[in-house]
KOLVOPA-917412 format. One record per residue (C-alpha): residue in three letters; x, y, z. Coordinates in nm, 4 decimals. Layout:
<aa: ALA	u: X	v: Y	w: Z>
...
This chain:
<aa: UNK	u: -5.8015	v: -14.2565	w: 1.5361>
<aa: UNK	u: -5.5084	v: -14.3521	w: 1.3594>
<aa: UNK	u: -5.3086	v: -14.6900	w: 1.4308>
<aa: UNK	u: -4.9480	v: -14.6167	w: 1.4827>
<aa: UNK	u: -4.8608	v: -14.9865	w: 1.3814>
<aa: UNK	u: -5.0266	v: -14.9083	w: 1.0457>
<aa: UNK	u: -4.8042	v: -14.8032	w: 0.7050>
<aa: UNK	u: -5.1754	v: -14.6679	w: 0.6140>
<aa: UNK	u: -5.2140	v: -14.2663	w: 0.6443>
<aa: UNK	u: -5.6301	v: -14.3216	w: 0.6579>
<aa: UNK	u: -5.7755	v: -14.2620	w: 1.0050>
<aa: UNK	u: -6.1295	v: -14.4025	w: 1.1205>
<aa: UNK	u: -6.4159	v: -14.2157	w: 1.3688>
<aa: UNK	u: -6.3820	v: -14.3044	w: 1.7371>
<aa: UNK	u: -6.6907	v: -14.5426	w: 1.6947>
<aa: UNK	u: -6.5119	v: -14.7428	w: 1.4927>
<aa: UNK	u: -6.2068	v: -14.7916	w: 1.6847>
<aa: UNK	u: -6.3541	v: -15.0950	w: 1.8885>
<aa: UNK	u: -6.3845	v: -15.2669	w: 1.5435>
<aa: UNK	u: -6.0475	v: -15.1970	w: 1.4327>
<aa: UNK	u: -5.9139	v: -15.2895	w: 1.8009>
<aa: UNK	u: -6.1005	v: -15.6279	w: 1.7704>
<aa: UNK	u: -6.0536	v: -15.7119	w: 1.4078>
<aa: UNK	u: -5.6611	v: -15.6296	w: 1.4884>
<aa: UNK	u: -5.6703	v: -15.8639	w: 1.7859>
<aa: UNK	u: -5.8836	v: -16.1563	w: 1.6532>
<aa: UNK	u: -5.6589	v: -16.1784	w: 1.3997>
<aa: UNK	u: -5.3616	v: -16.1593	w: 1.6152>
<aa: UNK	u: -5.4854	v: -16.4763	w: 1.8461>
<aa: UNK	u: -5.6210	v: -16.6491	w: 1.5554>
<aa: UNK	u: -5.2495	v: -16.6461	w: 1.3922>
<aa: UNK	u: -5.1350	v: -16.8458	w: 1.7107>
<aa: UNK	u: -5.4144	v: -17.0157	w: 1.8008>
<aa: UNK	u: -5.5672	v: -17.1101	w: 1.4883>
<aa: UNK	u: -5.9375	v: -17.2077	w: 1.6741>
<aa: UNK	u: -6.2508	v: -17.2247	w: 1.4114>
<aa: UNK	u: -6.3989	v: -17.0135	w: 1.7218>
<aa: UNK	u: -6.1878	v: -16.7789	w: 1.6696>
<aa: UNK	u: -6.1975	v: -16.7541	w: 1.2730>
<aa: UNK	u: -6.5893	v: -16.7804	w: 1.2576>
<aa: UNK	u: -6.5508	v: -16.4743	w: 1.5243>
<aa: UNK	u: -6.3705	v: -16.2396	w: 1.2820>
<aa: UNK	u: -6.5428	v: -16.3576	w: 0.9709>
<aa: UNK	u: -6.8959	v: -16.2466	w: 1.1387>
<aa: UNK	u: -6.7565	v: -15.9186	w: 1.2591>
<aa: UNK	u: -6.5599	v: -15.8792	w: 0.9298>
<aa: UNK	u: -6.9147	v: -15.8728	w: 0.7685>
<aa: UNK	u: -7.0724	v: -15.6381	w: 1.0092>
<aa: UNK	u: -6.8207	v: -15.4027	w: 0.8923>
<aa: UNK	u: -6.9594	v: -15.3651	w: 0.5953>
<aa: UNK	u: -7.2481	v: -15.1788	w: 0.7846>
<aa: UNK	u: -7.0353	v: -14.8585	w: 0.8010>
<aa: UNK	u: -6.9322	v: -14.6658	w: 0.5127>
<aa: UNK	u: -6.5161	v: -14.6553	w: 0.6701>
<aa: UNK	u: -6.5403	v: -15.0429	w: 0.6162>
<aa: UNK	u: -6.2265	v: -15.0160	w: 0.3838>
<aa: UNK	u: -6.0457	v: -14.7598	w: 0.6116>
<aa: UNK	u: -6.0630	v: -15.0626	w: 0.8827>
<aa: UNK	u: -5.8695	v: -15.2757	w: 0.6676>
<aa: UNK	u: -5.6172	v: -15.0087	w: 0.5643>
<aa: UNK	u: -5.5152	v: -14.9215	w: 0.9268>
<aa: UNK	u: -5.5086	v: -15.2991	w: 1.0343>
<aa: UNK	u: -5.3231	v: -15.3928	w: 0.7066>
């Protein structure tokens, strides 16, 4: 999957398009909502990430 918002060229598997999708849109609520909910959300999912070995392709295409 490539994001076609992205300036990044890398691409991640389909599995790990749910994380980008979420880590994209977490962000994007937290920037107008600024909840601790929200930021403790995307903090805990930021550091499952690092389970997979494209954890630095998610940041790329988000980025």
């Amino acid at each position: 999957m490539a994001w076609p918002m992205s300036c990044s060229d890398r691409s991640v598997l389909v599995d790990g398009t749910g994380i980008v999708a979420m880590l994209y849109a977490l962000c994007e609520l937290f920037s107008q909502y600024r909840s601790d909910d929200l930021a403790k959300t995307y903090h805990a999912l930021r550091d499952f990430t690092g389970e997979y070995a494209e954890e630095n392709a998610f940041f790329a295409v988000i980025d």
